[in-house]
C-alpha positions in Angstrom: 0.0 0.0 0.0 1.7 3.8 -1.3 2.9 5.8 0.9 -0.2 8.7 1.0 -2.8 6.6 -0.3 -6.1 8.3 1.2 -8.4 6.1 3.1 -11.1 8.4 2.7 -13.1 10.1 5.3 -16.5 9.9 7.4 -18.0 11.9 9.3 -19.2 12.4 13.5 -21.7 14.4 13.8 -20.1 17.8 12.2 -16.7 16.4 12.3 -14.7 14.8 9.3 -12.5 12.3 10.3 -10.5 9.0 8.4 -12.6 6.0 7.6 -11.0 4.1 9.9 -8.7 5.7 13.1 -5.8 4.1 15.1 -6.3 3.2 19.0 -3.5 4.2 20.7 -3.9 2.3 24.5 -2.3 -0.8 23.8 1.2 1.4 23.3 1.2 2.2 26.9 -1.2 -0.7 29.0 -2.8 -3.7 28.8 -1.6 -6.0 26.2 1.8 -6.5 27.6 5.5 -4.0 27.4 5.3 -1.5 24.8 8.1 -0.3 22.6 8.1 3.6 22.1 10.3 3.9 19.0 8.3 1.7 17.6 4.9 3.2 18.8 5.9 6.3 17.7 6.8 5.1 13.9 3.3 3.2 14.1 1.7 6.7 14.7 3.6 8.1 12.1 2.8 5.3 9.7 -0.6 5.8 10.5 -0.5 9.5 9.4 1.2 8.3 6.3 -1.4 5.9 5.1 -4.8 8.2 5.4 -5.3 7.7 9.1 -6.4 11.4 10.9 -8.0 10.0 14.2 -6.0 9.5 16.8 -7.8 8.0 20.2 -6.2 7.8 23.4 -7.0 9.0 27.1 -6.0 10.4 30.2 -6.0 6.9 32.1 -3.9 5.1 29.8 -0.7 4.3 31.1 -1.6 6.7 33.6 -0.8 10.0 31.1 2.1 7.9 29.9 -0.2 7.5 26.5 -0.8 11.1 26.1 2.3 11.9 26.2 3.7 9.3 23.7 1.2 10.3 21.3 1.9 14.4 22.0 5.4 13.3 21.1 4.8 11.9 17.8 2.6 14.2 16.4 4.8 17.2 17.6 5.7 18.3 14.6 2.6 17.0 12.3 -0.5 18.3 14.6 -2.1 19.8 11.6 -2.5 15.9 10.3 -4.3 14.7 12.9 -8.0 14.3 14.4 -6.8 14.1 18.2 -9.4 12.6 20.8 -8.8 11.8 24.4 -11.0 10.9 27.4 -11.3 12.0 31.1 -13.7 10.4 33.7 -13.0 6.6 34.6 -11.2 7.0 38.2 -9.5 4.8 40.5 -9.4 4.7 44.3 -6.1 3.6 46.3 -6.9 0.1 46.2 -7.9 0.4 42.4 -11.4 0.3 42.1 -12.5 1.6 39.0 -15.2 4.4 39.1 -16.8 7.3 37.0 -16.6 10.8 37.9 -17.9 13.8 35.8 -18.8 17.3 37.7 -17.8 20.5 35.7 -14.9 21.4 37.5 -13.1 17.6 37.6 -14.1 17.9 33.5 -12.2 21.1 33.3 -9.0 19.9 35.4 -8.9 16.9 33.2 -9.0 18.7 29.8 -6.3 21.6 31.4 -4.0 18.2 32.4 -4.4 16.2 29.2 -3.8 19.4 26.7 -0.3 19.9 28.6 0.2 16.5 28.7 -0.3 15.9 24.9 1.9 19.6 24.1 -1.3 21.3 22.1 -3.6 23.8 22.6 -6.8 22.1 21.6 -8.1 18.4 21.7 -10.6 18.0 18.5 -12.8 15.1 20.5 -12.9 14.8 23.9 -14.8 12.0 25.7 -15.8 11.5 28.4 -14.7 8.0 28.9 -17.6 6.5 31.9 -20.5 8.0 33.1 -20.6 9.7 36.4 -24.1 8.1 38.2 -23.8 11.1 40.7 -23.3 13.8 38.3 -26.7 14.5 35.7 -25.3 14.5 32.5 -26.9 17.4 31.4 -24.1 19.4 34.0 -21.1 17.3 32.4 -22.2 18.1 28.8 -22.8 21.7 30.4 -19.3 22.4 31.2 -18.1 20.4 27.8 -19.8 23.2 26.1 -18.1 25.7 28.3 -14.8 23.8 26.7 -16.1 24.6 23.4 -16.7 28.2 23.6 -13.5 28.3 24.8 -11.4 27.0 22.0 -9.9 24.0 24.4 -12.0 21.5 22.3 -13.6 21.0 19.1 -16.0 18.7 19.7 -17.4 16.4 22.6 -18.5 12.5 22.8 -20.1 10.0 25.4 -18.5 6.5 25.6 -19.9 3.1 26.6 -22.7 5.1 27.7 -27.1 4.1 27.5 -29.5 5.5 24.6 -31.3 7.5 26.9 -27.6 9.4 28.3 -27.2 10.3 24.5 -30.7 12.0 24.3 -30.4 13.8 27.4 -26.9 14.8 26.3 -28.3 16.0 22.6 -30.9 18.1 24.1 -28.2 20.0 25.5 -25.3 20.0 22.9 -25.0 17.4 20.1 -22.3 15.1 20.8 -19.9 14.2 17.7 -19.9 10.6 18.4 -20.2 8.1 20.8 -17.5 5.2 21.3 -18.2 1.8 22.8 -16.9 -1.7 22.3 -18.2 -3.2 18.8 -17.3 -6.3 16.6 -18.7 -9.4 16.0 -17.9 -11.1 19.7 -19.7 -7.8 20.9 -23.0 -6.8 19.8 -24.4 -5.0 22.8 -25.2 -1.1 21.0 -27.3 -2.6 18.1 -30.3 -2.9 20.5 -30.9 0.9 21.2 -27.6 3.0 21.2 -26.5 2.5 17.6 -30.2 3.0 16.3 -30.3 6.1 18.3 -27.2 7.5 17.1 -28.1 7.0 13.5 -31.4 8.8 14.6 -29.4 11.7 16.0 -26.7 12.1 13.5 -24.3 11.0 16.1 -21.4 9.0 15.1 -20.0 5.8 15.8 -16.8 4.7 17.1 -16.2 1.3 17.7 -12.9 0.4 19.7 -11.9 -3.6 19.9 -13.3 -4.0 16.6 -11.1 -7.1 16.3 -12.3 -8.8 20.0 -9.1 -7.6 21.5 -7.0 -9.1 18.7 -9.3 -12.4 19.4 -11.0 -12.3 16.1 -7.5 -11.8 14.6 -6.7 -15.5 15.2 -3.1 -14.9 16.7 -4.7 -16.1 20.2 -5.7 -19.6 21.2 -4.5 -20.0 24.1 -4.7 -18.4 27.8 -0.6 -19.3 28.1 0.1 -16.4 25.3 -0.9 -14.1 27.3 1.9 -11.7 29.3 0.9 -11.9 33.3 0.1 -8.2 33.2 -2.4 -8.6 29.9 -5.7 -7.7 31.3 -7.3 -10.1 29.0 -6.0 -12.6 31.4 -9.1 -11.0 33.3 -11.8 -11.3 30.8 -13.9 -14.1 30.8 -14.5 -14.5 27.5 -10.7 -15.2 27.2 -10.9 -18.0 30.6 -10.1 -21.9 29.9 -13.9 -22.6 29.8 -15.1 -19.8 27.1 -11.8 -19.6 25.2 -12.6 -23.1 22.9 -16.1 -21.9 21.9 -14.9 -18.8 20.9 -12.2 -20.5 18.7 -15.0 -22.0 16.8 -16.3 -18.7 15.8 -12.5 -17.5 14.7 -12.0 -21.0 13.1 -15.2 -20.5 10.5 -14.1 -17.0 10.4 -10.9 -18.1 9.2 -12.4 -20.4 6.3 -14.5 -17.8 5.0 -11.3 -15.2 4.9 -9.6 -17.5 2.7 -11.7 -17.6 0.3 -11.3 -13.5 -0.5 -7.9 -13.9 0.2 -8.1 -11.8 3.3 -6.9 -12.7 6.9 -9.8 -13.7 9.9 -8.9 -10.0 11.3 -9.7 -8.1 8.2 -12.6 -9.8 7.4 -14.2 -9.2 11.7 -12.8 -5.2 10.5 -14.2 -5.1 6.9 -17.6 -6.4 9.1 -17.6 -3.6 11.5 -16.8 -0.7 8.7 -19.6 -2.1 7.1 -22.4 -0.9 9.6 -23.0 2.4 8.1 -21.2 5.4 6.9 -21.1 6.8 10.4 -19.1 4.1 11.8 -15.8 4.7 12.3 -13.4 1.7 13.7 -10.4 2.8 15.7 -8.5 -0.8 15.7 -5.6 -0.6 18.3 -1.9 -1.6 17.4 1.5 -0.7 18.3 3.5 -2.5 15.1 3.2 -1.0 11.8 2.6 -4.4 10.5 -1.0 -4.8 12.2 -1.5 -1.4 11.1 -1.0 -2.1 7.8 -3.5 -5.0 7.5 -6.1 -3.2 9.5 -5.8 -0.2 6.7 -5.6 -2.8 4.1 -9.6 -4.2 5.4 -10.6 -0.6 5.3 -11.0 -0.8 1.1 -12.3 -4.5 1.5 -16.2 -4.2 0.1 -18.5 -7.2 1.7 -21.3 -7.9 -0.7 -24.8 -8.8 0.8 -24.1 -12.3 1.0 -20.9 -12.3 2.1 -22.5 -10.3 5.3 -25.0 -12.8 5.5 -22.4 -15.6 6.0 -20.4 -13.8 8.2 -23.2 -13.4 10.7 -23.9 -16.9 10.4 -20.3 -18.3 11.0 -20.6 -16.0 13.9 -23.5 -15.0 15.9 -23.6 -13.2 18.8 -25.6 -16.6 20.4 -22.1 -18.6 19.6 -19.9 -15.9 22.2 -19.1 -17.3 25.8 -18.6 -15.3 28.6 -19.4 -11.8 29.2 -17.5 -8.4 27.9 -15.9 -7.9 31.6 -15.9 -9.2 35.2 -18.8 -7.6 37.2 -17.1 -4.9 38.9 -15.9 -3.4 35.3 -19.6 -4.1 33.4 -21.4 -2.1 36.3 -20.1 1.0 35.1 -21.3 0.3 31.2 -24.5 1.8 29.6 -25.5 4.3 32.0 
């Protein structure tokens, strides 16, 4: 794929972004030690191929992620779609929580704009729901952000249908990002209908199942002993064969396009409307490169037909997270 080759765009709400954007956590957390020359040339490659979005947040690598991607786009800012996130919290013995009055909202956005070394962030979201704060005063002071010039635009993420409504009435957000893929079809029962409804975007992150759908995974013992996907349950001895199945028949339809398992679970999620926008994360240029690749790859009817049947969202075992991480989801 050349050097420059445009990806073409979609849009969030009033906001024109690449077709398909780059997830930036797994540089910094999560999936095992990260390499930062190497992060930063994925970023960079990024940019090169068509990609404009940009998605991290202030949690990630506890600012360490902001910072990394501040770094590399230092000197190419005008290239890039920036969003980052503010409102998941932790407590000393790292209980995860959501918080999201006006003046934590505006502390955040002052600490991740010096963190990432500009003077505006084009999509801030906020990343949880705070149950003790009405939305209506966190969207409040996200306007206040606007006015101001600190951010372009605002979004809502892993959020309910009714949060999104209350949130429109009060200032449209661009786009609202939650966990989507085949493994995860959770938003297609009210929030993605009501974004369509709205003129809200979409932003699916794990697109690819946490790199599940991808194939490269089939066993537990892969896994680093820091991965959090050591904590999932869809990943645990018991769920992990039935979900093979799904990757396996994934697998045999991707050969015959002469794609991988991972492109086709992508090309599936691009395919969900034309304001859906997949932000598939990497940190090697290599996985970069494939996940551009699926964002040309056209599914015809029937090819989307079989692909739902090889893997329905019946066929998944376990659920998206443990109980203590699911409770603060769809609020």
């Amino acid at each position: 794929m050349a050097t420059g080759m445009s990806l073409g765009t979609r849009r969030l709400g009033d906001l024109t972004v690449s077709a398909q954007g780059l997830g930036c956590m797994g540089m910094s957390q999560s999936y095992g030690s990260g390499d930062r020359a190497e992060s930063i040339a994925t970023v960079h490659r990024a940019l090169d191929l068509g990609v404009t979005l940009l998605d991290t947040a202030n949690v990630y690598g506890d600012g360490a992620n902001e910072e990394l991607v501040g770094a590399a786009i230092a000197d190419r800012r005008d290239r890039v779609v920036l969003a980052t996130k503010f409102g998941i919290v932790r407590d000393a013995q790292g209980n995860q929580g959501a918080q999201g009055d006006p003046a934590y909202v505006r502390r955040c956005a002052e600490e991740s704009l010096r963190r990432l070394g500009v003077d505006h962030i084009d999509l801030y979201y906020q990343h949880r729901v705070d149950p003790d704060t009405p939305i209506e005063e966190t969207v409040g002071a996200l306007a206040g952000l606007i006015e101001e010039g600190k951010i372009r635009h605002y979004g809502l993420s892993e959020c309910g249908a009714d949060t999104v409504r209350r949130a429109h009435a009060v200032h449209p957000p661009a786009a609202v990002q939650s966990e989507w893929s085949l493994w995860t079809r959770g938003i297609e029962e009210s929030v993605a209908p009501t974004c369509a409804e709205l003129g809200v975007g979409v932003v699916p992150f794990s697109p690819l199942g946490r790199g599940f759908l991808t194939g490269a995974i089939t066993s537990t013992g892969q896994l680093g002993e820091g991965d959090m996907r050591r904590g999932l349950p869809r990943f645990s001895d018991e769920n992990l064969a039935a979900n093979l199945a799904i990757v396996e028949a994934l697998r045999s339809l991707a050969q015959r396009r002469g794609v991988t398992a991972g492109q086709l679970a992508l090309a599936w999620v691009q395919s969900r409307g034309e304001h859906v926008v997949p932000i598939p994360g990497t940190k090697r240029r290599s996985y970069l490169e494939q996940n551009v690749q699926a964002a040309s790859l056209e599914l015809s009817a029937d090819e989307l037909a079989e692909i739902e049947a090889a893997a329905p969202a019946s066929a998944v075992a376990g659920e998206r997270y443990p109980a203590h991480l699911q409770r603060n989801v769809g609020r």
